[in-house]
MARMI-131036 format. One record per residue: x, y negated, z negated of N, C-alpha, C, O in turn; residue in three letters. Coordinates in nm, 4 decimals. Layout:
N
+----------+----------+----------+----------+----------+----------+----------+----------+----------+----------+----------+----------+------+
|      n.x |      n.y |      n.z |     ca.x |     ca.y |     ca.z |      c.x |      c.y |      c.z |      o.x |      o.y |      o.z | rest |
+----------+----------+----------+----------+----------+----------+----------+----------+----------+----------+----------+----------+------+
|        X |        Y |        Z |        X |        Y |        Z |        X |        Y |        Z |        X |        Y |        Z |  ALA |
...
+----------+----------+----------+----------+----------+----------+----------+----------+----------+----------+----------+----------+------+
This chain:
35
+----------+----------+----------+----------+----------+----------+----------+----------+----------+----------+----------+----------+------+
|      n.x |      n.y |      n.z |     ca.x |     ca.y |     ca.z |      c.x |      c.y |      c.z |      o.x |      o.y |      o.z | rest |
+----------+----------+----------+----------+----------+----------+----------+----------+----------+----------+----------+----------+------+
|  12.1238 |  -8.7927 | -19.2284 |  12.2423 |  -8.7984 | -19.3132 |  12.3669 |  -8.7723 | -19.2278 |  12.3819 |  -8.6796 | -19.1482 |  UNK |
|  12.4420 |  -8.8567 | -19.2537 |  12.5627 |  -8.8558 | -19.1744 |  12.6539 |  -8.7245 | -19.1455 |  12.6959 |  -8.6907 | -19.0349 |  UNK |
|  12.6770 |  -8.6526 | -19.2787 |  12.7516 |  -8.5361 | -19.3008 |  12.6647 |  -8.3859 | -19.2696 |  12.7086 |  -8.2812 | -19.2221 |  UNK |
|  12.5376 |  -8.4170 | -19.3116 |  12.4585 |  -8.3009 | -19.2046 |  12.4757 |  -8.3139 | -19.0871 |  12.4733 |  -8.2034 | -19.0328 |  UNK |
|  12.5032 |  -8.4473 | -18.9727 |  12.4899 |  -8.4318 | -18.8426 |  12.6122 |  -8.3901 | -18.8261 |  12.6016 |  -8.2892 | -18.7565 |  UNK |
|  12.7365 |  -8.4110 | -18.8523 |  12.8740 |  -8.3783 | -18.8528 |  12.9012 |  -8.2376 | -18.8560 |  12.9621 |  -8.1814 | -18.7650 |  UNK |
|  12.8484 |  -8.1662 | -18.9805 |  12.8910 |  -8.0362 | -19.0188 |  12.8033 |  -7.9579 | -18.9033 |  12.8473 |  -7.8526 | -18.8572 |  UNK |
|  12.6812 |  -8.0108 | -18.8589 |  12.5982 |  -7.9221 | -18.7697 |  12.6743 |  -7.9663 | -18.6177 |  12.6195 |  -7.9202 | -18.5176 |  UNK |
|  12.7497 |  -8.0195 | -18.6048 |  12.8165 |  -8.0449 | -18.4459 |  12.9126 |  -7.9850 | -18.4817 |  12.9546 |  -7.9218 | -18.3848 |  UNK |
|  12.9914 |  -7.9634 | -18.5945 |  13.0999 |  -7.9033 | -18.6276 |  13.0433 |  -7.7483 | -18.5954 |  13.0770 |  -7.6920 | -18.4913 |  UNK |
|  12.9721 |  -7.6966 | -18.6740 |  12.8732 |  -7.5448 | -18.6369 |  12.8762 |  -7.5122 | -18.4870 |  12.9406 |  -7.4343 | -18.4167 |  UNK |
|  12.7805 |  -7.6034 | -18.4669 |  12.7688 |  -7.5522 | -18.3075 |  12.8982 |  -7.5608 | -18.2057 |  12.9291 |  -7.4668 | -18.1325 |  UNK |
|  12.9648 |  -7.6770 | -18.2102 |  13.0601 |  -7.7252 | -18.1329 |  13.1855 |  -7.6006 | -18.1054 |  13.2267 |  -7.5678 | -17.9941 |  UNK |
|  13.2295 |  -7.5462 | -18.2315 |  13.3413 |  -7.4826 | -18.2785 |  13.3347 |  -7.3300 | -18.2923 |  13.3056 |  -7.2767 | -18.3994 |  UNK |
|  13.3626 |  -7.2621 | -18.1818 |  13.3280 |  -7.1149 | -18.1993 |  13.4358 |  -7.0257 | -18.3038 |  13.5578 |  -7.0112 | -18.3106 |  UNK |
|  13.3425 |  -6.9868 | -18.3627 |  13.3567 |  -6.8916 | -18.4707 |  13.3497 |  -6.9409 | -18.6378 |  13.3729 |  -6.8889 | -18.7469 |  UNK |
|  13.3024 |  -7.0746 | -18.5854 |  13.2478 |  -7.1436 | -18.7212 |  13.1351 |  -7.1299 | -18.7890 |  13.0374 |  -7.1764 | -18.7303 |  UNK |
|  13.1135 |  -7.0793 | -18.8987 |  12.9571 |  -7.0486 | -18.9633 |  12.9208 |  -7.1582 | -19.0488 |  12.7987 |  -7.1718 | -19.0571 |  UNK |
|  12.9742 |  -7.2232 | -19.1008 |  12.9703 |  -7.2653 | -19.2283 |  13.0859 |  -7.3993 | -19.2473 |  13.1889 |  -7.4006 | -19.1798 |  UNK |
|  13.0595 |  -7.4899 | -19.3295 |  13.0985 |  -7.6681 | -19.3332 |  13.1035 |  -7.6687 | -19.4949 |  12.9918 |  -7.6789 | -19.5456 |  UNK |
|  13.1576 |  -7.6642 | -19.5402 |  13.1634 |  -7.7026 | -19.6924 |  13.2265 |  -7.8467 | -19.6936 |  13.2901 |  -7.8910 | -19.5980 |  UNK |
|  13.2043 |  -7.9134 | -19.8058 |  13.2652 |  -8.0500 | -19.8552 |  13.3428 |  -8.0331 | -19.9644 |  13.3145 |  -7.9414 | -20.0414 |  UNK |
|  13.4195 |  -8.0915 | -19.9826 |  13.5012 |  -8.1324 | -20.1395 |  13.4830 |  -8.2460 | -20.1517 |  13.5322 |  -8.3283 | -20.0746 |  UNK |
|  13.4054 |  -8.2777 | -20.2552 |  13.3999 |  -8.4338 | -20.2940 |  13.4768 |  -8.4460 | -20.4488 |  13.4763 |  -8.5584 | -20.4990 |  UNK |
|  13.5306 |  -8.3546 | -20.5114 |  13.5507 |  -8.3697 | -20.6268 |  13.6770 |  -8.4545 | -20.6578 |  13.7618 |  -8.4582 | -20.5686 |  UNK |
|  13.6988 |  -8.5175 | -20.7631 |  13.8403 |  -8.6371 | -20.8004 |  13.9560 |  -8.5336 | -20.8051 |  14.0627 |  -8.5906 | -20.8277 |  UNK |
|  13.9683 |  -8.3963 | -20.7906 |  14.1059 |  -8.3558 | -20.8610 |  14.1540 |  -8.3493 | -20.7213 |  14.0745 |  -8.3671 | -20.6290 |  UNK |
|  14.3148 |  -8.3180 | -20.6937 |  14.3695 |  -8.2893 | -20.5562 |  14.3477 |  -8.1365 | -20.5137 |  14.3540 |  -8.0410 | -20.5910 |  UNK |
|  14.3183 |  -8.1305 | -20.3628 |  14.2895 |  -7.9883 | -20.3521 |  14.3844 |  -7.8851 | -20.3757 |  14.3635 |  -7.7766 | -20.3214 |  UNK |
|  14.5170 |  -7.9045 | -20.4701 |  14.5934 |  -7.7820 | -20.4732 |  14.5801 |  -7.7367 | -20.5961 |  14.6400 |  -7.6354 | -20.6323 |  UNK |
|  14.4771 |  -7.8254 | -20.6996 |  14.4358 |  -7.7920 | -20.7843 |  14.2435 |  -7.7084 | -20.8343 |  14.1730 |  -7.7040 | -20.9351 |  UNK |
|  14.2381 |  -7.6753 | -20.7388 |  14.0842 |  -7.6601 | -20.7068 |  14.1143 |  -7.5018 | -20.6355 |  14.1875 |  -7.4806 | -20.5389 |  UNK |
|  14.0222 |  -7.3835 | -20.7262 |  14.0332 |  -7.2413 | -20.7139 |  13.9273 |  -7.2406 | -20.6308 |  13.8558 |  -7.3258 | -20.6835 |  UNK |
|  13.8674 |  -7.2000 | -20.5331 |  13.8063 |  -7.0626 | -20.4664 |  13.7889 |  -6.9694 | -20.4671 |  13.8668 |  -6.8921 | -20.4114 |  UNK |
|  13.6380 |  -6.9113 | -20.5532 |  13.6720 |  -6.7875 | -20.5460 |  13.5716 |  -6.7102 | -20.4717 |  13.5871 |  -6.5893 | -20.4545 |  UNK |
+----------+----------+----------+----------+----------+----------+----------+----------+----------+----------+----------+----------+------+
């Protein structure tokens, strides 16, 4: 899968990176909470 190989070169590649999340959702991200 394309976005597993990405996020896992992103992981390893990028020090102090743990973690790759996606947003695939239709709204714009200044509308989208995190919590």
């Amino acid at each position: 899968d394309f976005l597993e190989r990405i996020s896992a070169r992103i992981i390893n590649e990028v020090h102090g990176i743990s973690r790759v999340t996606y947003d695939i959702s239709s709204k714009p991200p200044a509308t989208i909470e995190w919590e």
